[in-house]
C-alpha positions in Angstrom: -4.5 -6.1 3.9 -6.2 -3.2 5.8 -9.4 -5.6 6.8 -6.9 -7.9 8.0 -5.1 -5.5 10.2 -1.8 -5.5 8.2 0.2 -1.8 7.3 -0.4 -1.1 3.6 1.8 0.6 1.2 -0.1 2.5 -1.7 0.7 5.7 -3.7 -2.3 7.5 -3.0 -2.2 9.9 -5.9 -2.3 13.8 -4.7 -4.5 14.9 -7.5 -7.7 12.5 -6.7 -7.6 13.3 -3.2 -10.7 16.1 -3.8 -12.5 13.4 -5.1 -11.5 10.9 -1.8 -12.0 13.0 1.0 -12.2 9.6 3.3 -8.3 9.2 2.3 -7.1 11.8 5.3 -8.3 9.0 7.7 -6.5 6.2 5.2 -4.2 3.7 7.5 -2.4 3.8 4.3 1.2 4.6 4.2 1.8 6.5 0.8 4.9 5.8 -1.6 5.9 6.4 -5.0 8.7 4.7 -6.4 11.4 7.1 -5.0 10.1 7.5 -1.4 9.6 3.5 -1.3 13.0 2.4 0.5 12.2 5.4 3.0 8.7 4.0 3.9 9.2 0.8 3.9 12.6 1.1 6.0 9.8 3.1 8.8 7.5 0.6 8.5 9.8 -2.1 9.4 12.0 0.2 12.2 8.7 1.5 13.9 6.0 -1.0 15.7 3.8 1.2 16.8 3.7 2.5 13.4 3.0 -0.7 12.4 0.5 -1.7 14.9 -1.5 1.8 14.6 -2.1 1.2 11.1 -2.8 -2.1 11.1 -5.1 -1.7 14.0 -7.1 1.1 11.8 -7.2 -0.7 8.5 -10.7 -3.2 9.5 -12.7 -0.1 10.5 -11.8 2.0 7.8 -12.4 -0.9 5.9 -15.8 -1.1 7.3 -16.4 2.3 7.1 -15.5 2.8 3.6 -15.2 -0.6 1.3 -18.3 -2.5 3.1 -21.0 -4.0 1.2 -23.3 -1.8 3.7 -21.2 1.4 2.4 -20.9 0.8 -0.8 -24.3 0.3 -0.9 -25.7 3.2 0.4 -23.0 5.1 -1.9 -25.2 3.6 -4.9 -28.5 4.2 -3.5 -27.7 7.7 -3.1 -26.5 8.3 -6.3 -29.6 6.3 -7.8 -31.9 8.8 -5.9 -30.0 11.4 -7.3 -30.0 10.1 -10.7 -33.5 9.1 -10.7 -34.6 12.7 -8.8 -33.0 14.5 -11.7 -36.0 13.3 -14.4 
């Protein structure tokens, strides 16, 4: 959805955020099944909500989910692994 431009809904779990730093730029809208109704109800009431997010989502999907990020993700933690023998 984000690389398409759409708003995405997702519960971005709390607890793994240490471990995904690159989620406080996230055009992700975050819900859990109680806060749901509320989100999606904002979603749909505010455009430029809507619009901001959406217009977000390919970079950060560039950024973050690329073939050229992920990638260089791996080779670094190759180099690492192979550095450490």
């Amino acid at each position: 959805g984000m690389a398409l431009g759409r708003p995405v809904v997702c519960f971005l779990n709390p607890r793994f955020a240490p471990h995904h730093p690159e989620w406080a730029e996230a055009p992700i809208v975050s819900a859990t099944p109680d806060t749901i109704v509320e989100e999606l109800r904002r979603l749909v009431t505010d455009a430029q909500l809507r619009e901001d997010l959406g217009a977000r989502g390919p970079e950060y999907v560039r950024r973050y989910h690329s073939l050229h990020a992920v990638g260089a993700r791996m080779t670094a933690l190759y180099e690492r692994l192979w550095s450490a023998n």
